[in-house]
N, C-alpha and C positions, 0 to 999 in steps of 0.2 A: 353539361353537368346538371345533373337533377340538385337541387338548391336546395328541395324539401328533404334529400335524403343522406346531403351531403354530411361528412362529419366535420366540426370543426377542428382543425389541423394545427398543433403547436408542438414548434421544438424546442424541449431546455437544452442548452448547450453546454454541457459540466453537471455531472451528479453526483457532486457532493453537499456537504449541507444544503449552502443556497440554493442548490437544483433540488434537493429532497421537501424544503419550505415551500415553491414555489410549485409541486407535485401535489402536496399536502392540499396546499387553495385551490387549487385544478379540481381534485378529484374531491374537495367536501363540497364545492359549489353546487349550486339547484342547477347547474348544468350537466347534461350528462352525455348530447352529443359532442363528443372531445373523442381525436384521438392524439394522442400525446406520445412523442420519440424524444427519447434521451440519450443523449450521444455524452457519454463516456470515454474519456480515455486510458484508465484505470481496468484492472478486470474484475472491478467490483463498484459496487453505489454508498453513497451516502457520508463514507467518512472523511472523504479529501482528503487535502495534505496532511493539516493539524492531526489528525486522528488514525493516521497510517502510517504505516512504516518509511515513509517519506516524509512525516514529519516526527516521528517518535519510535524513541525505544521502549521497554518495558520500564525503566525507572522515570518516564515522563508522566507529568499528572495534568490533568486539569485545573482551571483556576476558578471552575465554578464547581457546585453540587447540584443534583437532581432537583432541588426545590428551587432554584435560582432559574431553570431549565423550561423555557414552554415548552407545553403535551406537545408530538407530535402524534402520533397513533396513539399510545401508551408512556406514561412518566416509568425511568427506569425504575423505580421500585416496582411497580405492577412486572416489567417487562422481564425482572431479574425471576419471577415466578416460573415462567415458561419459559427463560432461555435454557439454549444445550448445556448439559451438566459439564461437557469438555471447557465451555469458555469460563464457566464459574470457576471451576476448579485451576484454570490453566491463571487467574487473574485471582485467586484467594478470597473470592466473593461469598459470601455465608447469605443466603438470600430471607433466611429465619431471623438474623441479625443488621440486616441490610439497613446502612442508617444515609436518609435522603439529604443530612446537611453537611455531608463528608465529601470531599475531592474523591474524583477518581483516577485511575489510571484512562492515561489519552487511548492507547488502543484498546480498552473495552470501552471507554466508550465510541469508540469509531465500531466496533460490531453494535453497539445499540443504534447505531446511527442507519446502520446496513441492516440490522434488523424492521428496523421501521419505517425502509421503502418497502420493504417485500410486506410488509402487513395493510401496506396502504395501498399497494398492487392489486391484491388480494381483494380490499375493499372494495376497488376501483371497478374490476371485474364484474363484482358483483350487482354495480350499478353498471353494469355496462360499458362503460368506457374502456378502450380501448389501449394500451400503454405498448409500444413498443421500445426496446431496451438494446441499443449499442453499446456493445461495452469492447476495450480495445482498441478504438476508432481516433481516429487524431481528424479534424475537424479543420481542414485546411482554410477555411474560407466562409464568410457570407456576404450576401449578394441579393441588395435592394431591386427591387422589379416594379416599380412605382404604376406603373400602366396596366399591368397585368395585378395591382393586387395581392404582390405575392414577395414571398422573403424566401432563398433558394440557401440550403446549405449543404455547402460541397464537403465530402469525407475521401480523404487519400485514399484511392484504389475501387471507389467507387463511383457511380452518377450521382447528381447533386439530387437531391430530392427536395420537393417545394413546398411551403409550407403558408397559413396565413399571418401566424407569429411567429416570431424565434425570443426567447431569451434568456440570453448570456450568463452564464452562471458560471464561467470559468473562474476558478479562487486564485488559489496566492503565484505568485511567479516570483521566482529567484532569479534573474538575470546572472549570466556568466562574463564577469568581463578578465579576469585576470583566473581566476582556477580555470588551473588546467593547463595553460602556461605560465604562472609561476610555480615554482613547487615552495608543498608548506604554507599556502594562502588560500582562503577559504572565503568566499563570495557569500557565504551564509552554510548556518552548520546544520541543514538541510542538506541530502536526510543525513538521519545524525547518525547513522552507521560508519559514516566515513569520518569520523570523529575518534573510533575507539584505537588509538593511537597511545603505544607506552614512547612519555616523552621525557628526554631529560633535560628539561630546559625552559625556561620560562617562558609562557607563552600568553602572548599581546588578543587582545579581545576589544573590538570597538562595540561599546555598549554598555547599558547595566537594565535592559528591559527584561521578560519573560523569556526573550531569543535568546538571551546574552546567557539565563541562568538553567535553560536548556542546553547550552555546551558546554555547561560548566559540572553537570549532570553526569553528563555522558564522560570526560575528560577524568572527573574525579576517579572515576569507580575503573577506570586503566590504569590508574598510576597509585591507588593505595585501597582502601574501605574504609568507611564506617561503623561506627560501633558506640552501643547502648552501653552505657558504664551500669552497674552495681547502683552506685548513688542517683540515677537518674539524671545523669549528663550525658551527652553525645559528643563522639570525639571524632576526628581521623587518622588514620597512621596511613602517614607516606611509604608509599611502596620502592614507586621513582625517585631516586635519589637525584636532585635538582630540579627537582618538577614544581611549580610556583604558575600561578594565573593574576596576571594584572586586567583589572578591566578599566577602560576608559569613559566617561560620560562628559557632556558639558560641563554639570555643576559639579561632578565627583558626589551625587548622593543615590542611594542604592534608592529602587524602587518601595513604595508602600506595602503593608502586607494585611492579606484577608483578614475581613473580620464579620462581625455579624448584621447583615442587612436586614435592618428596620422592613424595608418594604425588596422584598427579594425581586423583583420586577423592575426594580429604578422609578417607581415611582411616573413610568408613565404616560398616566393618566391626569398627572400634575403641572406641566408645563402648558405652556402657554398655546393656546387654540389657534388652529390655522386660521381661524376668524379675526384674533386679537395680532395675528403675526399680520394681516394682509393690511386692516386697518393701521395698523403701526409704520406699514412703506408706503400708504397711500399719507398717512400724514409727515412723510419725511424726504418727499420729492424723490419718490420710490426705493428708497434704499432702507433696511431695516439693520437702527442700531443696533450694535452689538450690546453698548452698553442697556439699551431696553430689555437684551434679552439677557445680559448678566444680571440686572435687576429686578426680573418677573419670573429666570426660571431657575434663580439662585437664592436672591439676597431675601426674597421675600419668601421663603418655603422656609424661614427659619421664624418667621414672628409667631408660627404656635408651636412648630417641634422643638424649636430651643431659642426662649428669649434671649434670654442671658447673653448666648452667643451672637445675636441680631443687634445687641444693644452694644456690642462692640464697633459692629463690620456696619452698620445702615448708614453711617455717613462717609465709607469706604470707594474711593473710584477702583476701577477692578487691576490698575496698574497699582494704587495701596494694599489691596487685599493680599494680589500676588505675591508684595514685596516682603506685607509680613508673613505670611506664609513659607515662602522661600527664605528667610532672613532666619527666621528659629531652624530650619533646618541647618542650613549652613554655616551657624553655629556652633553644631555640634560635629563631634570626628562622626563620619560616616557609619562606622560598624557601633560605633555607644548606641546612634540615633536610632540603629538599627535594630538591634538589641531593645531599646526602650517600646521602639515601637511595637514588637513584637510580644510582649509581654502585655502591654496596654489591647492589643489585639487578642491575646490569649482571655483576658479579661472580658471582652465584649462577647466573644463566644460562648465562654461559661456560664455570664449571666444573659445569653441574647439580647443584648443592648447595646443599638448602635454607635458607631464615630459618627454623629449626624454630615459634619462638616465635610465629610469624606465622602459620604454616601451621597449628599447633594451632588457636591461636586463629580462624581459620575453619573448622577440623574444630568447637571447643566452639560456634559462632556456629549451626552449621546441626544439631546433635545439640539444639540448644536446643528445634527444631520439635516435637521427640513429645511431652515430656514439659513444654513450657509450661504444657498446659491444668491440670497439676496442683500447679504451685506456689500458694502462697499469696499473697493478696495484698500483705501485706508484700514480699514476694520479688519480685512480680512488680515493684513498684516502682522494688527495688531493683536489677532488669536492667536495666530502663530507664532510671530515674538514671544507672547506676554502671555497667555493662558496657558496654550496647548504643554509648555514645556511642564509648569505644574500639574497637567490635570495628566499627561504619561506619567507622572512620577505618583499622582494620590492613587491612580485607579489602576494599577497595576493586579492587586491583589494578589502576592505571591504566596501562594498554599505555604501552609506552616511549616510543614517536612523540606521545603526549597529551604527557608529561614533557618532552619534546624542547620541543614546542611552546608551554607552561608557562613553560620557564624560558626558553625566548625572547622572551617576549613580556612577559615581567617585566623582561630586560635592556637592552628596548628601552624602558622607560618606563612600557608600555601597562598594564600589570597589576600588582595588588596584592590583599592580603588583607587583611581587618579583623575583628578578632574585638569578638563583641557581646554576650558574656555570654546566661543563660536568661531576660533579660525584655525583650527586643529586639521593637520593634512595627515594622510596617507599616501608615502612611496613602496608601491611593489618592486620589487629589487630580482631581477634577473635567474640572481645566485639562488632564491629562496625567500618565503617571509617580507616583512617588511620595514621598514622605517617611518614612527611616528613623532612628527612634528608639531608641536605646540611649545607654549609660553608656560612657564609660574613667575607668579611676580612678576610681570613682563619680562621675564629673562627669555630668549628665545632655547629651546631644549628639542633635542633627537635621541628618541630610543630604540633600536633596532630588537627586532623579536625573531628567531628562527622560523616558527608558526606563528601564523596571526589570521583571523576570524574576527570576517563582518557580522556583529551581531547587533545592528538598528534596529532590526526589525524589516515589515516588509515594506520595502517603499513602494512612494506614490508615483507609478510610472504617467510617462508624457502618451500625449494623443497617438504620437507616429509609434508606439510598441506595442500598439493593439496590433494582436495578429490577423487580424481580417483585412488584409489592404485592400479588398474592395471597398470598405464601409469606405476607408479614406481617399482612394483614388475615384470614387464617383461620386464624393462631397457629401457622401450622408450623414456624416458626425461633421460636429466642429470641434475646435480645442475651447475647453472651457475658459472664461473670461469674466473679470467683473470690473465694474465700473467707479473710477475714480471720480468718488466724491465734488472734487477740488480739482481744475484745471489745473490749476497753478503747482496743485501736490503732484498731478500725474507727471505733467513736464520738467519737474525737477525730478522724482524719482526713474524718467525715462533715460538722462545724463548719465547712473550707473548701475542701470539694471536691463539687462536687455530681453526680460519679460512682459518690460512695460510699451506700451503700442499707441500709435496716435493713430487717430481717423479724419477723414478730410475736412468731417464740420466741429476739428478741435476740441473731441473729446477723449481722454485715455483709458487705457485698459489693461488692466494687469491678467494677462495667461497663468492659469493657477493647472495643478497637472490634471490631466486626461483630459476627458469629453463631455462635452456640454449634454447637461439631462433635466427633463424637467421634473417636477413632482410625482409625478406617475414612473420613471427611470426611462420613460421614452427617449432613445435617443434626437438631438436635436440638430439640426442644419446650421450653416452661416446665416442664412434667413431669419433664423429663430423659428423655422417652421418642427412643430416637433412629429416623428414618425410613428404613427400609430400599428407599422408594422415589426419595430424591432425596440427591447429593451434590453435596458446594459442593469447587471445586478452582480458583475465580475468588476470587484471591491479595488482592485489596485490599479483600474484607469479610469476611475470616480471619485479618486483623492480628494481633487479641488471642490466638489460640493459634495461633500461627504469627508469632511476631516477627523472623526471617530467613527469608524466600522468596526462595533462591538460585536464581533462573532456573531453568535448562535442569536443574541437581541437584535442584530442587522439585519441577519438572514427573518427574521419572523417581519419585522417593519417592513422591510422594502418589499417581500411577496405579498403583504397586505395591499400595499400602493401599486403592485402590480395589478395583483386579480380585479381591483376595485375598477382598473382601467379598459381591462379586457372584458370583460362581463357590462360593462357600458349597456 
């Protein structure tokens, strides 16, 4: 191989967003010998699930707008200029009137999405670089060559072809454990075509996130419509006579809803420097507090945006913060709170002025990403317990027309919430649907639902549902792991947690889900050696150091941490 004339070789593996960000840094870099293949299994780029008809119908919307949005090639305002008059038209887009702080519809914007790989192609071209485009292709396999240098990715029905990077951009995975053999039970309401179902009967929904009010979406508008009143109400009338949706969550409170951000970015450029994160585990016997990073990338972004509210919370430990936080919610019936907030949110729009407290708390939810891998196990517990449950509920953001629709369809009868406490079961039942088990007032209660729909969201799958069993069968990934604090805390939480692990010189470790990665997404060994020839940027077996993957803000972070690594 001529060295001087070779191209350098990368495969993205999934081209949907995070393969279209990670295209983006490829092709703007001062490099320009790349050739670059994208293995698609879709017959199209860039919109993945969210944004196609595997994850949306035409009444699904997004939860950001355009100015919340990093440029890829073009912001869709510019992009709505030059697209086909067919997609404007087919999606009621006026591009003279085109307003950049408005939700959109999820599948146009999955054509903006698919638009602006082809303009970056384009670009690519230009500079030379080389793109080759699989599309169709199911990606059976990758395959470390540590000797040779090389990362081989095998495609069903073809020869592998070999590569010097690969990475992984595969997005969201809906596991199938019970649809399909039970009937009437629904593993997630993905895609939601299989949702449009006229039902006459009440139907059970685990959830109350953006999943849950995505098949609530699609459900409604089978079984009655909406409608603008005269006086400026929104009502629904029931078509299906018996038709009713209960949704279930822990605390029984609906999610938060959009409002106007201060800093449409998340602010950042405001949290705390990998400088001041490395000094902070060097000075804490390598493990970096959580509570450091509650109090440098929360508590103190309030002493100039809002005293007021700082002179409250600054002598708050973040298990106080939480509780008052969660406490005023919980006081109120669900749909008032909802209703309240939603008004309070209409208000921040009209005059653009932020909920600061809510806005932080999604700038602290997504700073959480770097520095996860380095808390301790104790800590990490303690996000999960004790944050992460309020920070799904403040930063949901649910578009106002969801809200509209929400409390319409709760006015009319149809909807309600239930909350189920943390030891809340589901039985799939044979016959159909399922049987949901939980407590109120510690009474033990079973409700049986004809239909019933998982909608948590996507989980955080384990190391072994990566589909590449080479990576696992020749030890090239580990299962991600952190380190207890406390001997004494690991060996007692090891008595009834069978996550938890001892090591021969008596130190424990709690397995958090998927694979170990470092800051670059380099996948990592049992060694800790990390592989500078494959990285993982496929969000749902990155869980455990990566406990907020904020979409379209993940996808822009992590191909930064990528290219920064590749380009070395």
């Amino acid at each position: 191989m001529n060295t001087k004339t070779a191209k350098h070789k990368i495969a993205i593996i999934g081209g949907g967003p995070s393969g279209l960000f990670m295209y983006k840094r490829l092709t703007e870099s001062e490099t320009t010998d790349l050739e670059i293949d994208i293995f698609e299994r879709k017959d199209y780029l860039g919109a993945g699930m969210p944004y196609s008809a595997e994850g949306a119908n035409v009444e699904h919307i997004t939860n950001v707008s355009d100015n919340e949005i990093p440029v890829i090639y073009n912001s869709i305002e510019d992009w709505v200029k030059i697209a086909p008059k067919s997609i404007l038209k087919k999606f009621d887009i006026n591009e003279a009137k085109f307003n950049e702080y408005k939700v959109l519809p999820r599948l146009f914007f999955g054509a903006y999405l698919s638009a602006q790989f082809n303009l970056l192609k384009d670009a690519a071209a230009k500079k030379g670089i080389k793109t080759n485009v699989h599309l169709n292709c199911i990606v059976e396999d990758v395959i470390d060559f540590p000797d040779e240098d090389k990362v081989a990715v095998s495609v069903k029905n073809h020869d592998q072809a070999y590569f010097d990077q690969a990475i992984i951009c595969i997005g969201h995975n809906w596991p199938k454990r019970y649809e399909g053999s039970i009937p009437n039970y629904f593993d997630s309401p993905y895609p939601p075509k299989k949702l449009k179902l006229k039902i006459n009967h009440t139907v059970g929904i685990m959830g109350s996130s953006l999943t849950a009010i995505d098949a609530l979406r699609t459900l409604a508008r089978q079984n009655g419509k909406f409608e603008d009143n005269e006086d400026g109400t929104y009502s629904y009338q029931l078509e299906s006579k018996g038709f009713k949706i209960v949704m279930h969550s822990r605390s029984g409170l609906l999610p938060a809803i959009r409002f106007h951000l201060e800093d449409s970015h998340l602010g950042k450029e405001e949290t705390l420097t990998k400088a001041e994160i490395h000094k902070s585990i060097a000075d804490n016997n390598g493990f970096l507090p959580l509570d450091v990073v509650f109090e440098k990338n929360f508590k103190e972004m309030f002493i100039k945006k809002d005293p007021a509210f700082y002179k409250k919370i600054k002598d708050m430990k973040l298990e106080e913060f939480v509780e008052a936080m969660m406490g005023y919610r919980e006081k109120m019936e669900p749909f008032d709170l909802f209703k309240k907030e939603y008004e309070e949110a209409e208000k921040s729009i009209e005059k653009r002025k932020s909920i600061y407290w809510k806005e932080a708390l999604a700038v602290l939810s997504f700073a959480m990403n770097y520095p996860a891998k380095y808390l301790s196990a104790e800590d990490m517990q303690r996000l999960q317990k004790v944050l992460m449950p309020l920070i799904s509920i403040v930063i949901a953001f649910v578009p106002q027309s969801s809200c509209r629709e929400l409390l319409a369809l709760h006015e009319a009868g149809v909807l309600r919430i239930v909350a189920v406490g943390d030891d809340a079961g589901i039985e799939p039942l044979k016959t159909g649907g399922a049987n949901y088990h939980y407590k109120i007032n510690g009474k033990k209660t079973t409700t049986h639902f004809d239909t019933f729909i998982d909608c948590i969201g996507q989980p955080h799958l384990s190391f072994n549902d990566l589909p590449f069993k080479s990576l696992i069968h020749h030890k090239t990934l580990s299962p991600a792991r952190l380190k207890f604090k406390s001997a004494e805390k690991g060996k007692a939480a090891m008595k009834n947690n069978d996550l938890v692990t001892r090591n021969d010189d008596d130190t424990y470790y709690l397995t958090v889900p998927g694979i170990t990665i470092n800051d670059h997404f380099q996948v990592v060994d049992k060694n800790g050696i990390a592989n500078k020839r494959i990285y993982m940027m496929a969000v749902p077996y990155i869980g455990g150091y990566n406990p907020d993957y904020s979409g379209i803000d993940f996808c822009e972070a992590a191909s930064e941490a990528v290219i920064n690594s590749i380009l070395i």
